[in-house]
C-alpha positions as CSV (number, residue, x, y, z in Angstrom):
1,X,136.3,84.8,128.1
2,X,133.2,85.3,130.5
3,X,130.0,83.5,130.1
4,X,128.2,86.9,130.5
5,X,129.1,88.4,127.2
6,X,128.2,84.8,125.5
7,X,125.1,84.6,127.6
8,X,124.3,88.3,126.6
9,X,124.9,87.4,122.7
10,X,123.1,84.2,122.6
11,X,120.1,86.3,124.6
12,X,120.1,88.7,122.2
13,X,119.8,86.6,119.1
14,X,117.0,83.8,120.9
15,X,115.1,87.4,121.4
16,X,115.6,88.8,117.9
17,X,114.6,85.2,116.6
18,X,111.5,85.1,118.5
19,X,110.5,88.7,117.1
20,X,111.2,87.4,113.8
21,X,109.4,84.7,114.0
22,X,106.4,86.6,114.9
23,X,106.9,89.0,112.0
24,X,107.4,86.0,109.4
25,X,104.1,85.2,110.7
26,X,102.8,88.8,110.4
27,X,103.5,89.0,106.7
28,X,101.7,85.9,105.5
29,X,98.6,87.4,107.2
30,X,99.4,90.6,105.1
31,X,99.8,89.0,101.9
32,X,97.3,87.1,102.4
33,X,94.9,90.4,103.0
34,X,96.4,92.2,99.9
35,X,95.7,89.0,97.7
36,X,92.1,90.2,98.2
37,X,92.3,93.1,96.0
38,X,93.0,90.4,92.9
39,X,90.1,89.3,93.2
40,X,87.3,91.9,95.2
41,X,87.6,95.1,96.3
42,X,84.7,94.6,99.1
43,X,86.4,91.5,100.0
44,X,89.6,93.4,101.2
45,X,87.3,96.5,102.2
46,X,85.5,94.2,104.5
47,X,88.8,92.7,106.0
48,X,90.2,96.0,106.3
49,X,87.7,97.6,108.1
50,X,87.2,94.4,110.6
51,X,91.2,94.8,111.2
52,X,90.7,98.8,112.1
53,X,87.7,98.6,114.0
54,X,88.5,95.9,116.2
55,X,90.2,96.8,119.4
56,X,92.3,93.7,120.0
57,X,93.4,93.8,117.1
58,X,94.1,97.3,117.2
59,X,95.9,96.8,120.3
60,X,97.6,93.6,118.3
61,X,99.2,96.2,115.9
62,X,100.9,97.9,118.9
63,X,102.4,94.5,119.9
64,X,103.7,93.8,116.6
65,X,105.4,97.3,116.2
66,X,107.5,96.7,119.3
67,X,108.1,93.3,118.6
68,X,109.7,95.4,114.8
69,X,111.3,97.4,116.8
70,X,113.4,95.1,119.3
71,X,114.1,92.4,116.2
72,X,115.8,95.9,114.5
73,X,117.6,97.0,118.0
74,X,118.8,93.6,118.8
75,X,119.7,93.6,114.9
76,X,121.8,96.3,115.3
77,X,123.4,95.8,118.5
78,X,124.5,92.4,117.4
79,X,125.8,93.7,114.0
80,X,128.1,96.2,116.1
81,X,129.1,93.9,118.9
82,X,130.6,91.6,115.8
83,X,132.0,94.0,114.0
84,X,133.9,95.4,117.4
85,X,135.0,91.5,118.3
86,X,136.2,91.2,114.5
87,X,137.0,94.3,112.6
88,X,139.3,92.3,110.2
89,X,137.1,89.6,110.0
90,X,137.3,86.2,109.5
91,X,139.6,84.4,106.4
92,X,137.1,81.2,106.4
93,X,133.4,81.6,107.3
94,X,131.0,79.5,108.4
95,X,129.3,77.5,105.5
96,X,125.7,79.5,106.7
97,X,127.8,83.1,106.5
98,X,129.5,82.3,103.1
99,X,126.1,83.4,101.7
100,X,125.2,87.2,100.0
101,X,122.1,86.9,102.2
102,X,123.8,86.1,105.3
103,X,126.6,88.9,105.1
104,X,124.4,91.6,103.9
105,X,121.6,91.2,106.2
106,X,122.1,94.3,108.6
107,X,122.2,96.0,104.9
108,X,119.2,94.7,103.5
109,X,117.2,95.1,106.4
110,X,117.9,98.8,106.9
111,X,117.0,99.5,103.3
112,X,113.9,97.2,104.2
113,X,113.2,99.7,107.3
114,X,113.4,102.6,105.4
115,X,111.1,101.5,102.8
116,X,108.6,100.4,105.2
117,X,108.6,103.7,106.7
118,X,108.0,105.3,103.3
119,X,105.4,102.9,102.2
120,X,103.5,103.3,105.6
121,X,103.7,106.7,106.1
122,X,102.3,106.7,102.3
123,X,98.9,105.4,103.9
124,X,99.1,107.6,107.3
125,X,99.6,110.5,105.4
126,X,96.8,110.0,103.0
127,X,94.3,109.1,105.7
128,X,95.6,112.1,108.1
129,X,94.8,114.1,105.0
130,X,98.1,115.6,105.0
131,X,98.3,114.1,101.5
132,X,96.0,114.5,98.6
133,X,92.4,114.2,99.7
134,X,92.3,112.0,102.4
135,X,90.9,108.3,101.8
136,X,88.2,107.8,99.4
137,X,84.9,106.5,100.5
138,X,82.4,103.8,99.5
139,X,79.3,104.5,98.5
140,X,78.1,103.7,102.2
141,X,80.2,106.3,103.3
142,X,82.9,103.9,104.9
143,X,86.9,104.2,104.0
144,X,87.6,102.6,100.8
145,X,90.7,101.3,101.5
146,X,91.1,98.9,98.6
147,X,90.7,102.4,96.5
148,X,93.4,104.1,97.9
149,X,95.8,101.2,97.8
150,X,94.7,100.7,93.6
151,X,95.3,105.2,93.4
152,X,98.5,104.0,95.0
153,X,99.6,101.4,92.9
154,X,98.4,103.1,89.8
155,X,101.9,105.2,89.5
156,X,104.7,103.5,87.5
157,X,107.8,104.8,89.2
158,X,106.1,103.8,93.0
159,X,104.9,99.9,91.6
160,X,108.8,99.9,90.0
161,X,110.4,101.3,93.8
162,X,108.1,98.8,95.8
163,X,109.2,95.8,93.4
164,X,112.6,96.4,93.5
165,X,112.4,96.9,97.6
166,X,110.1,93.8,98.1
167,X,112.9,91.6,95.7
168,X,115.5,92.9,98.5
169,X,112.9,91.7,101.3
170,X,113.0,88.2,99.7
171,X,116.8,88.1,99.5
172,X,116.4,89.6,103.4
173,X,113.7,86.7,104.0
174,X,116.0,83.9,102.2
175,X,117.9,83.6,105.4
176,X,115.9,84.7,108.3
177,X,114.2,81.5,109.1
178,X,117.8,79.8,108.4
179,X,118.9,82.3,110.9
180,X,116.0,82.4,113.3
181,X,116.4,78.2,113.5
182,X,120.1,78.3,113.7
183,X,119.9,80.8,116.7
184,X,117.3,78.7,118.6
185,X,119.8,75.5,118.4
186,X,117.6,73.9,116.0
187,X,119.9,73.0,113.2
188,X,120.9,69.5,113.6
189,X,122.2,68.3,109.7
190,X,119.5,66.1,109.8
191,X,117.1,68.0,109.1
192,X,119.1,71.5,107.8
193,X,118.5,70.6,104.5
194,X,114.7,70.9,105.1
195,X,114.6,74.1,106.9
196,X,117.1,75.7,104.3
197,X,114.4,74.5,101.6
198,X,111.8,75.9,103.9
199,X,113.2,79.5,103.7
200,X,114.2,79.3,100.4
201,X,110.3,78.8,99.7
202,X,108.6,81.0,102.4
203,X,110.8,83.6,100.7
204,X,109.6,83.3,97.0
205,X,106.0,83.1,97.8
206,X,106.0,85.9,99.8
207,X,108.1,87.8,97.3
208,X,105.9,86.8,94.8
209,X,102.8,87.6,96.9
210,X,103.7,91.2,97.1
211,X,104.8,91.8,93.9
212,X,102.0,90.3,92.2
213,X,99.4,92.7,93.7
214,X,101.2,95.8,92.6
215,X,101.4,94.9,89.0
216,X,97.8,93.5,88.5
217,X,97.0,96.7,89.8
218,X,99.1,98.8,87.5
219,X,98.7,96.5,84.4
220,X,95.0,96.4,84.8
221,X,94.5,100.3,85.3
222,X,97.0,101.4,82.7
């Protein structure tokens, strides 16, 4: 075998860790803004409106949707390259791949995608005023955005698709920092055991994060 194909794969994978890392990062800060709405809706108006009106961050967005997009090409290039080098697969696996989150994480992130895209373009839609009646507005005229996320979250069968998807973003998240670590060389069984118990966690508070929000919502307005 060649070093360039290893070289190419291992590339790949120190890439697609990178962009992950950046987007584990990413979704702490957005919990973190949604947590707002549990306990003032000026609180989260005020954060929302600093992110949209602030052009670096503005521009930050743009540099987080391409770092989403290479982690999901590099994602699926991987997932094809194995699945052309082994298409009868392996009798033993790796004690890392013998777990439902490891060999069904090209699965669960796609369904992750696709909800993403739905839930975002729920927002876009609404604001573009291609949907309803555009956002709803404080009583200083500025975008309440906290409103249209609670109108949002106020319909049963959405809150009941956006838990179920956000429990399959946990069981997606469960392994990525295992993955993301292992990728970058940096899982000496020294300290494995700590980085496995560090994803295990980073995946249930941000599952719990999201899904909290949705049901206070709902519960609250019912």
């Amino acid at each position: 075998m060649s070093s360039k194909p290893f070289y190419s794969s291992i590339t790949k994978k120190i890439i697609m860790s990178l962009m992950g890392f950046f987007l584990l990062t990413f979704l702490l800060v957005h919990v973190s803004l949604n947590s707002l709405l549990l306990f003032n809706k000026e609180w989260f108006n005020a954060g929302a409106h600093f992110m949209g009106s602030t052009w670096y961050i503005q521009a930050f967005q743009w540099v987080l949707f391409a770092g989403f997009a290479i982690h999901i090409f590099y994602a699926f290039v991987l997932q094809i390259q194995n699945w052309m080098a082994r298409p009868t697969g392996y009798k033993r696996r790796a004690a890392m791949e013998q777990s439902p989150f490891s060999r069904y994480m090209i699965y669960t992130g796609t369904i992750i995608l696709i909800f993403l895209i739905i839930h975002l373009g729920n927002f876009f839609f609404v604001k573009m005023g291609w949907i309803g009646n555009g956002v709803p507005l404080t009583a200083n005229g500025e975008e309440d955005m906290a409103q249209l996320v609670i109108n949002l979250f106020s319909h049963g069968g959405y809150v009941a698709f956006y838990v179920v998807m956000i429990f399959l973003m946990g069981f997606h998240l469960d392994h990525a920092l295992q993955s993301a670590f292992q990728s970058l060389g940096l899982n000496h069984p020294t300290y494995w055991g700590f980085i496995k118990g560090l994803s295990r966690v980073y995946a249930i508070v941000i599952t719990l994060g999201f899904i909290i929000i949705p049901l206070f919502i709902y519960f609250k307005n019912v």
